[in-house]
N, C-alpha and C positions, 0 to 999 in steps of 0.2 A: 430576527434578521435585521441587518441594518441596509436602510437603502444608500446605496451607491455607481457609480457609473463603471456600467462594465470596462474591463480593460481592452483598446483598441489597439492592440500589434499591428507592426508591419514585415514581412515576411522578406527578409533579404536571402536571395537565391546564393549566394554563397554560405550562410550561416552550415556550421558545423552540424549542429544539432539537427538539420533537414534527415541528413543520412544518419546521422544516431539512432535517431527516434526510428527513423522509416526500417532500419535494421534489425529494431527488437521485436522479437516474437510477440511478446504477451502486450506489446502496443497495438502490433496490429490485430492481431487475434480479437483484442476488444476494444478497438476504436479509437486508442488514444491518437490526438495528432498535435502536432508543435505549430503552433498560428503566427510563430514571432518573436520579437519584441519589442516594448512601448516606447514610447520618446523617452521615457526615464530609465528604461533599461530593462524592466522585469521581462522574464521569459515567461511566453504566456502555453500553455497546453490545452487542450478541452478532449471532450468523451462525452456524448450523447448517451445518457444515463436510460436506457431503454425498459419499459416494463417490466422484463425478464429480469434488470439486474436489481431493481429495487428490495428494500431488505424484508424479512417476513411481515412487516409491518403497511406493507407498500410504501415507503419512505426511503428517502436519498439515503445510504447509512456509509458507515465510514467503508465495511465488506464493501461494496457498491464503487468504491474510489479508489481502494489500493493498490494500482495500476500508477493511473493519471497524478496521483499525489507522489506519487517514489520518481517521476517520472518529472514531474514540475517541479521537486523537489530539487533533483542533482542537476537539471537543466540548466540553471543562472550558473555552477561552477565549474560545467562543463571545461575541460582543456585549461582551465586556470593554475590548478595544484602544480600539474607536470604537463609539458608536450609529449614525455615518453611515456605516459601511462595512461591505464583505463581508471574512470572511478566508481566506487561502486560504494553502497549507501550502506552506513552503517547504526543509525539513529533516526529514527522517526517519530515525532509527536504531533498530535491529529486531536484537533477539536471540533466538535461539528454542533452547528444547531440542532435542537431535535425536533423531528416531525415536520420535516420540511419533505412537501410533495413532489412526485414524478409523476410522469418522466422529463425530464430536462433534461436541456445543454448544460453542463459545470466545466467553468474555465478555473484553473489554477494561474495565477501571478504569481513570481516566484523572483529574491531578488537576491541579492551576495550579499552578506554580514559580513563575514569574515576569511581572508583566504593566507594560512599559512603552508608555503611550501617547504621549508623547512624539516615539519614534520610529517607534510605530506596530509592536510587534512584541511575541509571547508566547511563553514555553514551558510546555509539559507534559510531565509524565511518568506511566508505567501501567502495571500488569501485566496479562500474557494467561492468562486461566485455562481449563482443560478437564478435566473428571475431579474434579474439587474438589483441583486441586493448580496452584501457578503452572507456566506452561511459558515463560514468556517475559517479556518489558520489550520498550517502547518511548517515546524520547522524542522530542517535536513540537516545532518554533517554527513557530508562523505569522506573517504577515505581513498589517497590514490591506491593501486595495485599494481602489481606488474606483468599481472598473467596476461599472457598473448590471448587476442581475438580467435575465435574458432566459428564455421561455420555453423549458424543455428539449425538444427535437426529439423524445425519444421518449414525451413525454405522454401521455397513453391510450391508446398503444399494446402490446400484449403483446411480451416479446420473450424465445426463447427461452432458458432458462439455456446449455442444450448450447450455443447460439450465441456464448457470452458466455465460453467458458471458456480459449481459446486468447488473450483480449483482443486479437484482433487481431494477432497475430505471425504471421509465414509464415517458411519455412525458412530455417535457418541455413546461412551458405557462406564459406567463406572470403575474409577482405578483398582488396582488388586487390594486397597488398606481400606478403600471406603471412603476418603475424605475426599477426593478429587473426581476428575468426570476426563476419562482419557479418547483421544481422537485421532485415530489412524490418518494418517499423511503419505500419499506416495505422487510426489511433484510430476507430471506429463511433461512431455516432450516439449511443448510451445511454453512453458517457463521458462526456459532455457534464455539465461540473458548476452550471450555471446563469448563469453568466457569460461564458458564450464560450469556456472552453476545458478541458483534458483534467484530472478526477477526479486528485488526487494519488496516490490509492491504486492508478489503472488503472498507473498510471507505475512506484511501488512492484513491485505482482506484475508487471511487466514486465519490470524491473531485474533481480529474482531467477531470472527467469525464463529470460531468455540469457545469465546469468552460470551457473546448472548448466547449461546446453546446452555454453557454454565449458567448466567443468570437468569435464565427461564426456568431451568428445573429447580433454581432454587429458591423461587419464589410464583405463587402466581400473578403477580402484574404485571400488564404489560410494558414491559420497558428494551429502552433502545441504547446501545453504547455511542456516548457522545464526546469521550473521552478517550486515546491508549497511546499510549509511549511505547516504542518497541528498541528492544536492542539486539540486533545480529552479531553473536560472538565470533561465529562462525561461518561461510558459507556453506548452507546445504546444494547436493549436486542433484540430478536425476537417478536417485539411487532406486535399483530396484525392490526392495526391500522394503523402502521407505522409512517413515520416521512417524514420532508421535507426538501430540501437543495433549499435555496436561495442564488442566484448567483445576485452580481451586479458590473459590469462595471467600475472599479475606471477612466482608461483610453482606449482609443482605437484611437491610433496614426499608422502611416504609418509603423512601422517597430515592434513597441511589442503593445499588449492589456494585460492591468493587471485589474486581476477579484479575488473580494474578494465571497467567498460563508460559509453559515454556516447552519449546522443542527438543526432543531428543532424539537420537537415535537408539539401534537394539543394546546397542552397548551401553546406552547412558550419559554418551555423551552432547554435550550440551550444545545448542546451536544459536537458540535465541528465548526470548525473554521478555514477556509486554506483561502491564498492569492498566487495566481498561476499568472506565466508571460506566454502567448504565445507570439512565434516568429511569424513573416512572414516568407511564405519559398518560395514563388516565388514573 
């Protein structure tokens, strides 16, 4: 970890983002909240990373962030692309220190690289801090859309965090051929990102999430994903049926395992796509 000063936002009551954020399901559902922005501009987020969400290691893991990162991510280019459209995040890369402890506060800074409206698409980039020292980068492009706002399904409704922690994954089992490790997916209601279909960030800690399931049964060491790029072809929606993430093993050597895993549906068709590094950590 490199020490540094955390970022100090200031909270302008008109900012857009207040009602963005406050409006998405899977913010509130787990704490994420919008603090700002700094004198230099970055949008800052944070999420009280609670014993519960720490990753099987009891460690900050990227599963642990995939919220607050898609989140801090699209944030700096919010309203930028287009005033007539929503954006929604189509590219996520996530580095993390590893074996950094909880529970802590993690703020994301987040800040514009690049904003072409033209083709209707942005990038950003940010650091994760916890402890007053960086622990991590991430960097976004979103992509504007045009689908209309809809009410989120879980509107005034309470829903429990325990509920919220596994995001919907059920056991892992090996694919029909043998070479992969497949993971049943059926997205809940409080995914729901306001337009119809699944939070980028629920998709994020889901990524990470059966990519160490993969790296765990394929080796015994204990290792942590501190690495994944993710790419969303497709938006998945709250389908009932759900969907499946196939995880397969590209390497599993003495010091990193690298696991590519992708989304499907029953049909096959494809929705998204990460390739995640775990380290060894003893």
């Amino acid at each position: 970890m490199t020490a540094e000063q955390t970022p100090v936002p200031v909270l302008d009551p008109g900012d857009p983002m207040i009602a963005r954020i406050g409006a998405d399901s899977s913010s509130r559902v787990l704490g994420v909240r919008y603090r700002g922005r700094t004198a230099a501009g970055a949008a800052v987020c944070e999420q009280q990373i609670t014993a519960a969400r720490l990753d099987r290691h009891g460690f900050i893991g990227i599963d642990s962030l995939g919220v607050l990162i898609d989140v801090a991510g699209g944030a700096p280019t919010y309203g930028l692309i287009s005033a007539d459209a929503e954006n929604v995040v189509a590219r996520l890369s996530v580095s993390l220190t590893p074996a950094v402890a909880g529970p802590a506060t993690v703020l994301v800074a987040g800040e514009t690289l690049t904003v072409d409206s033209v083709r209707g698409n942005a990038l950003a980039a940010g650091k994760i801090f916890a402890g007053g020292a960086v622990i991590g980068s991430v960097t976004c492009r979103t992509m504007a859309v045009t689908r209309s706002a809809v009410a989120p399904p879980v509107a005034g409704q309470a829903v429990a965090v325990d509920d919220a922690l596994d995001n919907g994954l059920a056991a892992t089992a090996p694919a029909a051929d043998g070479t992969a490790l497949a993971t049943r997916w059926r997205p809940q209601p409080w995914m729901d990102n306001g337009i119809g279909s699944v939070q980028g960030g629920v998709i994020l800690g889901c990524a990470a999430a059966v990519a160490d399931q993969a790296a765990a049964q394929a080796s015994p060491l204990r290792r942590q994903v501190i690495d994944l790029s993710l790419e969303i072809m497709r938006s998945p929606t709250l389908s009932e049926t759900g969907y499946r993430w196939v995880s397969t093993v590209l390497r599993s050597g003495r010091r990193l395992s690298v696991v590519d895993s992708v989304l499907v549906d029953d049909d096959g068709h494809r929705y998204a796509q990460s390739t995640a590094t775990a380290l060894t950590l003893n």
